[in-house]
N, CA, C and O of each residue as an XYZ file, in Angstrom:
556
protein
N     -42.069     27.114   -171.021
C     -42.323     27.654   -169.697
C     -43.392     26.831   -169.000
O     -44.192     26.124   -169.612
N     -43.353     26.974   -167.609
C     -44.232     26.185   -167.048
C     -45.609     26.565   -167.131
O     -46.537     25.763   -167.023
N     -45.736     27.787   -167.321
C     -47.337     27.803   -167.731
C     -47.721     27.633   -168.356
O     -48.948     27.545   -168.356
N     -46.964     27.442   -169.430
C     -47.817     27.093   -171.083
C     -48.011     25.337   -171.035
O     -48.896     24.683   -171.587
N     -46.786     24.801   -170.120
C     -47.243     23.235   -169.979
C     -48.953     23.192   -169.146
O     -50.028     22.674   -169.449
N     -48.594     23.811   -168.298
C     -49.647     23.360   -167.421
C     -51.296     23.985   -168.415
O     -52.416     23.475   -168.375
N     -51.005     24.752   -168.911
C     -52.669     25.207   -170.002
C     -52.751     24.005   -170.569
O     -53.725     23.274   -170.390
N     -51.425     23.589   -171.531
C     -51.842     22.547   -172.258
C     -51.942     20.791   -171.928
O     -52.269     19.872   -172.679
N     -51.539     20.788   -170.577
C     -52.469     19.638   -169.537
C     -53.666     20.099   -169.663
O     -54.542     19.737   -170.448
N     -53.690     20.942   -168.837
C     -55.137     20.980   -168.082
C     -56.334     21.565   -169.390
O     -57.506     21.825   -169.117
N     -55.892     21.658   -170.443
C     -56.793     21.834   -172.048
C     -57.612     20.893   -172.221
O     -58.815     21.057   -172.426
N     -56.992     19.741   -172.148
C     -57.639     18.627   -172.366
C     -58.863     17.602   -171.203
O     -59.574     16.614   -171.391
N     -58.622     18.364   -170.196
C     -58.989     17.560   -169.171
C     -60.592     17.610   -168.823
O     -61.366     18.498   -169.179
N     -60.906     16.463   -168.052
C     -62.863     16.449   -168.142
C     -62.581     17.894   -166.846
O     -61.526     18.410   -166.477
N     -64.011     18.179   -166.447
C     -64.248     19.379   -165.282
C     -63.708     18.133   -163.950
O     -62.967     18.626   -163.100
N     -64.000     16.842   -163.799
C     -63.568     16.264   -162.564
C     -61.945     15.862   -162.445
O     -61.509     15.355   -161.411
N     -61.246     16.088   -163.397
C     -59.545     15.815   -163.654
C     -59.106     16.822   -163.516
O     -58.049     16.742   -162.890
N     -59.514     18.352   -163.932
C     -59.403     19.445   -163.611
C     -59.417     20.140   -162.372
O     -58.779     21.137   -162.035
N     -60.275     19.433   -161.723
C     -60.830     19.822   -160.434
C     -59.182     19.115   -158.925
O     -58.544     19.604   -157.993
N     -59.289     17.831   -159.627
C     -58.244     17.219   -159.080
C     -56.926     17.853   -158.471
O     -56.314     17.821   -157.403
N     -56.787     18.594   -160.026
C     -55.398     18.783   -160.281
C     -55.206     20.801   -160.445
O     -54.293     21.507   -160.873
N     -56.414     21.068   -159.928
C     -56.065     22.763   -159.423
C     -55.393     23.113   -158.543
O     -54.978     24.271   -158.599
N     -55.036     22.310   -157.446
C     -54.199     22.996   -156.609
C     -52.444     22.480   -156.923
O     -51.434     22.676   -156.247
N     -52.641     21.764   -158.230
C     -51.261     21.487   -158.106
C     -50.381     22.958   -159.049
O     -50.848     23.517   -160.041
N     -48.951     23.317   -158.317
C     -48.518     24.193   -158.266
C     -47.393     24.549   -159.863
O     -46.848     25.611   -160.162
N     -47.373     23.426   -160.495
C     -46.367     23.135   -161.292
C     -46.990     21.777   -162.475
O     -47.571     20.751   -162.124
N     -46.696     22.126   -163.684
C     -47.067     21.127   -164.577
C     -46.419     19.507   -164.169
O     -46.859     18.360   -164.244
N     -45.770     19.828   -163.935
C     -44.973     18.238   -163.154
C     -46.000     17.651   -162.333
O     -46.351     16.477   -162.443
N     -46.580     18.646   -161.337
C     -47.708     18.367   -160.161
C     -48.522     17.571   -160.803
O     -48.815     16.447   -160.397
N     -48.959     18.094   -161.867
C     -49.645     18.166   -162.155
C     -50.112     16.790   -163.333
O     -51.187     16.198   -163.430
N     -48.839     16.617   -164.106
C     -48.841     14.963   -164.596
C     -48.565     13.963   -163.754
O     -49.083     12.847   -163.795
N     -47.388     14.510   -162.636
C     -47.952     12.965   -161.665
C     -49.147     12.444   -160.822
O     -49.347     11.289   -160.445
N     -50.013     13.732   -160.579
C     -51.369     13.634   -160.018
C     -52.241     12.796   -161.241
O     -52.992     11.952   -160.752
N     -52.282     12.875   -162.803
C     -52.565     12.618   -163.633
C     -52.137     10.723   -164.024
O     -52.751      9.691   -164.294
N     -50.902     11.117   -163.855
C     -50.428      9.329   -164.411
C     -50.707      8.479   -163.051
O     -51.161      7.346   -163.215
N     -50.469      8.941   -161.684
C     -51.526      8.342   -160.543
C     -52.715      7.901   -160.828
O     -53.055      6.718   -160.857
N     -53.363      8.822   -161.040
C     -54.898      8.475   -161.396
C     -55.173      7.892   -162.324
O     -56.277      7.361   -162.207
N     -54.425      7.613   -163.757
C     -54.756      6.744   -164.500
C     -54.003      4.987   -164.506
O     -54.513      3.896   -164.761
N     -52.788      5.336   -164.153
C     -52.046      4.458   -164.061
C     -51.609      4.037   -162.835
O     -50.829      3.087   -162.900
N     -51.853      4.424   -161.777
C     -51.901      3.842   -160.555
C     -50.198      4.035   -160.385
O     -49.346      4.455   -161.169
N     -50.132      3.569   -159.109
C     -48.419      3.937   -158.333
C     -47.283      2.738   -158.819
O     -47.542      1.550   -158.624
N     -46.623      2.961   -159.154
C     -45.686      2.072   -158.954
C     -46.096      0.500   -158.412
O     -45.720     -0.454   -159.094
N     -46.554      0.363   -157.680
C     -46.470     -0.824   -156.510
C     -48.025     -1.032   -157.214
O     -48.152     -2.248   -157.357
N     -48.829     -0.575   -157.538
C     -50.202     -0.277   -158.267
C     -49.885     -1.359   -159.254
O     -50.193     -2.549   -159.182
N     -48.966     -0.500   -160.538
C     -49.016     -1.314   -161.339
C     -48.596     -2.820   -161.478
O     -48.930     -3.775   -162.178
N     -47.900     -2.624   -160.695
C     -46.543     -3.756   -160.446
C     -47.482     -5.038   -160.248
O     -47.390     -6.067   -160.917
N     -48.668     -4.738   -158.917
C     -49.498     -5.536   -158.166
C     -50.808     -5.997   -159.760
O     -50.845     -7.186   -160.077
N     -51.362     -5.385   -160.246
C     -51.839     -5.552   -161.467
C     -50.927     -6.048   -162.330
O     -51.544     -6.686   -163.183
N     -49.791     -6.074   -162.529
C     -49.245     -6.938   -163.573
C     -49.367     -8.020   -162.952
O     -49.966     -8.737   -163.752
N     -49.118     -8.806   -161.714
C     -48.967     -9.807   -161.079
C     -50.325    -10.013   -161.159
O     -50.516    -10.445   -162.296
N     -51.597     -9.924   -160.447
C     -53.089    -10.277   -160.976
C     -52.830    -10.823   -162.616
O     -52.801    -11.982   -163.030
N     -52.659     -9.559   -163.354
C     -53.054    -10.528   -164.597
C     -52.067    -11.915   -165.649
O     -52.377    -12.554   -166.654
N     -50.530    -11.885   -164.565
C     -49.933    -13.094   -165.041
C     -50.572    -14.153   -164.256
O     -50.594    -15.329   -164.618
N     -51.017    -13.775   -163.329
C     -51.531    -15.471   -162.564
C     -53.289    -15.107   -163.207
O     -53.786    -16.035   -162.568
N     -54.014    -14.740   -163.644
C     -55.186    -14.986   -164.099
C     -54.834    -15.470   -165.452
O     -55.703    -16.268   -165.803
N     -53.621    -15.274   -166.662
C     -53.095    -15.423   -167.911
C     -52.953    -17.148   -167.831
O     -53.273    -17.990   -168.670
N     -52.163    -17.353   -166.077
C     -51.346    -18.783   -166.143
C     -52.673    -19.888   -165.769
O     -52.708    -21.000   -166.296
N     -53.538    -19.510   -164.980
C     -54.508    -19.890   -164.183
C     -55.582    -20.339   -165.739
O     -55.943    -21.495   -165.959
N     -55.855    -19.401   -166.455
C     -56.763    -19.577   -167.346
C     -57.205    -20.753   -167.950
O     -56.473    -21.498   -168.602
N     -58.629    -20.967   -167.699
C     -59.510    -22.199   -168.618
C     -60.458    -22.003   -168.870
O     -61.175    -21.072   -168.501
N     -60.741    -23.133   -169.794
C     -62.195    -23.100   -170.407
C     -63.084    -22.950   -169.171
O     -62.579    -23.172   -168.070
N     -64.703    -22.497   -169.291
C     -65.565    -23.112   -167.761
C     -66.480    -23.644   -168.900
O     -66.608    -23.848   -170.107
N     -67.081    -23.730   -167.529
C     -68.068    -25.340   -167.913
C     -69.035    -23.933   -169.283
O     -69.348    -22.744   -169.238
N     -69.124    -24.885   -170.126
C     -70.808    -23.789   -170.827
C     -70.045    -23.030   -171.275
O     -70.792    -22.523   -172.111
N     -69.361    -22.657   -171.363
C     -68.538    -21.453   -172.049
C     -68.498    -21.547   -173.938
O     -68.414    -22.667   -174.443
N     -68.555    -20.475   -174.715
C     -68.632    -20.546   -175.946
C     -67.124    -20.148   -176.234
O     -66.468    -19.588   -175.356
N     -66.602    -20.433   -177.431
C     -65.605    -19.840   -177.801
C     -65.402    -18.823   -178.035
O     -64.230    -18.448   -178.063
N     -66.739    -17.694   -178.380
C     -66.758    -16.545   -178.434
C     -66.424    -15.563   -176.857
O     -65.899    -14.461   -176.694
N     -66.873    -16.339   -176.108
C     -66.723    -16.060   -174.854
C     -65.149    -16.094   -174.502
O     -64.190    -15.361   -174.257
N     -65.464    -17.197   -174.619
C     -63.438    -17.506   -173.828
C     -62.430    -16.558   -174.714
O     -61.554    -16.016   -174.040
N     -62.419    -16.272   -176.132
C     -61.906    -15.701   -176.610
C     -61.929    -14.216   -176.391
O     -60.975    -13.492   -176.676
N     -63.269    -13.712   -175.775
C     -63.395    -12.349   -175.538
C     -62.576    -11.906   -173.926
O     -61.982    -10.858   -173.672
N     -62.843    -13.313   -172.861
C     -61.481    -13.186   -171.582
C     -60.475    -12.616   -172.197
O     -59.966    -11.496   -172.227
N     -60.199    -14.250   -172.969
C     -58.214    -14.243   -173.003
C     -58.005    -12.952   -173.718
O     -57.179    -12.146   -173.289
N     -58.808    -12.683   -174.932
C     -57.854    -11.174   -175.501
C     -57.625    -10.077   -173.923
O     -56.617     -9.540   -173.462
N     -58.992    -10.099   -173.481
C     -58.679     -8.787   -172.648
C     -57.562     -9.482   -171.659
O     -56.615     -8.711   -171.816
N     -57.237    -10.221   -170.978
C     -55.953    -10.735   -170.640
C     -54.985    -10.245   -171.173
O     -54.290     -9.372   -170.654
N     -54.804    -10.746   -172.297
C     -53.359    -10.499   -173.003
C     -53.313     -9.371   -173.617
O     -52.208     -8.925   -173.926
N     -54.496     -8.655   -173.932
C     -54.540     -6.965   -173.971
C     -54.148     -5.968   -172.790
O     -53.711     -4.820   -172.872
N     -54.403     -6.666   -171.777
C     -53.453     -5.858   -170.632
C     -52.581     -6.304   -170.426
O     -52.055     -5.730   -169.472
N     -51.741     -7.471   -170.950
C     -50.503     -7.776   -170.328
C     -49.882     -6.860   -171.566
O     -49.089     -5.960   -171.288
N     -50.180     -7.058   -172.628
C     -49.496     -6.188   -173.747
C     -49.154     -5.048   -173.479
O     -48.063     -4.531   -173.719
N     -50.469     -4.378   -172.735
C     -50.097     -2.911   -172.551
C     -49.028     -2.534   -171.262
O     -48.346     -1.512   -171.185
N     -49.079     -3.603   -170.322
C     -48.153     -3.617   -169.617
C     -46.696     -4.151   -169.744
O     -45.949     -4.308   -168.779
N     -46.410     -4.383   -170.892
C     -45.058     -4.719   -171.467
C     -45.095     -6.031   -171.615
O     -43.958     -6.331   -171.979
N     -45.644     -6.850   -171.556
C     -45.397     -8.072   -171.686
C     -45.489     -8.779   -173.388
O     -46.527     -8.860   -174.045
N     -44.307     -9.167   -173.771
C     -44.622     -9.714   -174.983
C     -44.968    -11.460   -175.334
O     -44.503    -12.389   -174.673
N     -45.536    -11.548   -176.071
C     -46.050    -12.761   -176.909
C     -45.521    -13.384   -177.908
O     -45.563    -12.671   -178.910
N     -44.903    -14.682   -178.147
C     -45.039    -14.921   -179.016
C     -46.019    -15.937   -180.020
O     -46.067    -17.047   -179.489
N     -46.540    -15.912   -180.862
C     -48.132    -16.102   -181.891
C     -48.052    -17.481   -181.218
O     -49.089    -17.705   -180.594
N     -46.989    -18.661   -181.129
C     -46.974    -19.973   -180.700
C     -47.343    -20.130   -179.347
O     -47.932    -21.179   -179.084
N     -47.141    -19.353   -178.445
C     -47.055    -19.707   -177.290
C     -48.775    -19.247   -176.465
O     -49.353    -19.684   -175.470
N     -49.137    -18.117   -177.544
C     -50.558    -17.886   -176.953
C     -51.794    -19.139   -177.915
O     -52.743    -19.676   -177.345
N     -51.558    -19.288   -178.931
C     -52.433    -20.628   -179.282
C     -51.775    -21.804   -178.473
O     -52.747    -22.557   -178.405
N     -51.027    -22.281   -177.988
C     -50.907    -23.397   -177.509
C     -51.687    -23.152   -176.019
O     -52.318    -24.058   -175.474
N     -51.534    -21.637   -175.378
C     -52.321    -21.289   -174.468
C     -53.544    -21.612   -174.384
O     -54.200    -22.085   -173.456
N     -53.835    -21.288   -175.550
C     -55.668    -21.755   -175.949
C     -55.880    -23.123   -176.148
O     -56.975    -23.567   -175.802
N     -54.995    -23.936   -176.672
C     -55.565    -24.939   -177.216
C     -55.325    -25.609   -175.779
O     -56.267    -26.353   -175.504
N     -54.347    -25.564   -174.788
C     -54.808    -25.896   -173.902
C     -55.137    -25.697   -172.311
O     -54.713    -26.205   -171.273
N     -56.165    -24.640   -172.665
C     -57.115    -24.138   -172.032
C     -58.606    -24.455   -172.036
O     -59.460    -24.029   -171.259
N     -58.804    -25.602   -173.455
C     -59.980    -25.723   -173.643
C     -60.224    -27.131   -172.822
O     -59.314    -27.837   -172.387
N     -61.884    -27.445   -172.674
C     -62.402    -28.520   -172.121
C     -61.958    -29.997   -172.999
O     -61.482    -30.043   -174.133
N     -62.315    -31.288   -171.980
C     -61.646    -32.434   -173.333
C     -62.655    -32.828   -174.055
O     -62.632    -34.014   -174.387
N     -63.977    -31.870   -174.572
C     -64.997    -32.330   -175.379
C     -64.545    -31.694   -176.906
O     -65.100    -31.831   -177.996
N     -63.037    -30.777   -176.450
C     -62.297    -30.201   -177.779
C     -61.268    -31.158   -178.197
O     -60.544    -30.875   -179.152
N     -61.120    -32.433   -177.473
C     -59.668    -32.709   -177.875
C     -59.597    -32.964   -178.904
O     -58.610    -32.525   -179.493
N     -60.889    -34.058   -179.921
C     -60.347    -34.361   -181.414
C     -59.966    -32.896   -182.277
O     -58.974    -32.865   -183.006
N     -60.665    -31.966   -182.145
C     -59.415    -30.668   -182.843
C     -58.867    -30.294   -182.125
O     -58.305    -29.395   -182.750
N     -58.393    -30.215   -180.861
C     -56.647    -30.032   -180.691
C     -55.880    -30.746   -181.436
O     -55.218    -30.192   -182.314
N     -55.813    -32.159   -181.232
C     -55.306    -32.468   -182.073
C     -55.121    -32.770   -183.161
O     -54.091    -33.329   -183.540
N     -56.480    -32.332   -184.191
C     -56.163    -31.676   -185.530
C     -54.951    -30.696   -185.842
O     -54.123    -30.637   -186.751
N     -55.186    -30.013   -184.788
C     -54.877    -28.111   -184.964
C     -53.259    -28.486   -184.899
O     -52.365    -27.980   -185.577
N     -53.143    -29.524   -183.882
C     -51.575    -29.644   -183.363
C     -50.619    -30.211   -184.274
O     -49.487    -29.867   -184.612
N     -51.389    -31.193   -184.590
C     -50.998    -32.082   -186.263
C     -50.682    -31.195   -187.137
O     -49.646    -31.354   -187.783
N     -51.616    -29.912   -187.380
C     -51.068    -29.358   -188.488
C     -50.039    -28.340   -188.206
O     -50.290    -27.280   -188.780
N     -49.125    -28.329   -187.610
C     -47.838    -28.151   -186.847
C     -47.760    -26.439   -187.844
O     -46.766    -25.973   -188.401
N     -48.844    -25.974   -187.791
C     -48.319    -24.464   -187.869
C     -48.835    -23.301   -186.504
O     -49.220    -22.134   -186.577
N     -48.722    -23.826   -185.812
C     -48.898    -23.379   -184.421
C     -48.509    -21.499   -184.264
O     -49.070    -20.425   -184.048
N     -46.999    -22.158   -184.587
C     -45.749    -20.753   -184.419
C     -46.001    -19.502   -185.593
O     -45.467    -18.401   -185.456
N     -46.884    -19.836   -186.752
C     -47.398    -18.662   -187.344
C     -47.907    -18.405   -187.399
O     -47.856    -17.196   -187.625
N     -49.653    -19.228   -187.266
C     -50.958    -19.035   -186.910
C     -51.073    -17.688   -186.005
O     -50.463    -17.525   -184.948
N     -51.917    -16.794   -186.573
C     -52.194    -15.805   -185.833
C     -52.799    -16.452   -184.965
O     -52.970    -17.651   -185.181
N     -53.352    -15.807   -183.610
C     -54.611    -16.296   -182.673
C     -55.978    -16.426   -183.577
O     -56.562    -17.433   -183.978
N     -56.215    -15.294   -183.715
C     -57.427    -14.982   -184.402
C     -57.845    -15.950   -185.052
O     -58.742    -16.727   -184.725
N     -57.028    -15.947   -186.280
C     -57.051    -17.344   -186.834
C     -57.426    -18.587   -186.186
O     -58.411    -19.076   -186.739
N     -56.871    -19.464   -184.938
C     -57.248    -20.041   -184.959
C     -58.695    -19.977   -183.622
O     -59.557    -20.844   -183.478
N     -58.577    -18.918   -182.961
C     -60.088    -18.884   -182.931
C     -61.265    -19.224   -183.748
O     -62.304    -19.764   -183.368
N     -60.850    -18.709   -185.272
C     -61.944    -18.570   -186.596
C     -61.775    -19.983   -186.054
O     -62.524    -20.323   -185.138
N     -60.731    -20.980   -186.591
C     -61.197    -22.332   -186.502
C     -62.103    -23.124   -185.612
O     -62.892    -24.022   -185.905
N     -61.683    -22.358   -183.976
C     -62.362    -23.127   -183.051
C     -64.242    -23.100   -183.449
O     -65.116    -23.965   -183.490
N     -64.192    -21.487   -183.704
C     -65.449    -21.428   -183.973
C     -66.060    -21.962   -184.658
O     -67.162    -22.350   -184.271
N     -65.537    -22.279   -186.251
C     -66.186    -22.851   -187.055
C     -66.201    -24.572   -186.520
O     -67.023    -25.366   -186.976
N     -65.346    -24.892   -185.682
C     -65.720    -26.486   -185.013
C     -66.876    -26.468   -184.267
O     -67.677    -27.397   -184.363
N     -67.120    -25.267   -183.330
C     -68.088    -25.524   -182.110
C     -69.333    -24.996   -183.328
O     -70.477    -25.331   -183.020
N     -69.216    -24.367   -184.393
C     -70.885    -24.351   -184.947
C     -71.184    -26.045   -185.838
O     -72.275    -26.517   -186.159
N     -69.825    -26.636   -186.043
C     -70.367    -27.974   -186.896
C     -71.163    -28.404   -185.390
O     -72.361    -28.672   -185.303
N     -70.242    -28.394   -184.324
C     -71.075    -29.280   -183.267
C     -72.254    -28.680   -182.048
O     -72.381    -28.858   -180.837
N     -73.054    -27.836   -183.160
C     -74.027    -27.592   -182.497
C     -75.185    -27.547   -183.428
O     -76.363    -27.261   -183.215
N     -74.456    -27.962   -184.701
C     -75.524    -28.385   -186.080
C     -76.483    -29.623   -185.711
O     -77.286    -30.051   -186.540
């Protein structure tokens, strides 16, 4: 029944989501007032998926940047494209990275590339690597 939906919406909700969504008349009202507000409209999301494929395609190293850094962008990048449906495959986001970086990385790119396991290399993984390059070269 519709009232028992709408208790168990509005159960969970802070006092300002609650507040929102009191005058809506029907539990339906009442999740699309809800997935609005979290997830934005249609044309909302649509416009945010487009932001974050051209910030995904656009992406580079900047000047001064650590690998810890750049790595903490690109995940949240590709953590919202994920959540927005977009899939990955493990090859295509390290080659992303590897070239995304400045050319004071190139002798390990092309280590990394040489060792032609690109396509199974987790990311992570070869983050660990980048990192452990940028601490030899700051020894």
């Amino acid at each position: 029944d519709d009232q028992k939906a709408k208790n168990i919406l509005t159960s969970g909700l802070s006092f300002d989501e609650f507040s929102r969504t009191a005058r809506c008349k029907s539990a339906k009202e009442i999740w699309n007032m809800l997935e609005v507000t979290h997830e934005g409209t249609m044309d909302m999301r649509r416009t945010r998926n487009h932001t974050l494929i051209s910030e995904y395609e656009a992406f580079r190293m900047k000047n001064g940047e650590t690998i810890s850094e750049l790595q903490t962008r690109f995940t949240h990048i590709v953590n919202h494209l994920l959540g927005l449906g977009k899939m990955f495959e493990d090859e295509e986001l390290n080659i992303k990275i590897l070239n995304c970086l400045t050319r004071t990385w190139e002798p390990k790119i092309t280590t990394i590339k040489e060792s032609k396991n690109l396509a199974t290399m987790m990311m992570e993984a070869l983050f660990g690597k980048l990192l452990a390059y940028e601490h030899e070269l700051t020894q």
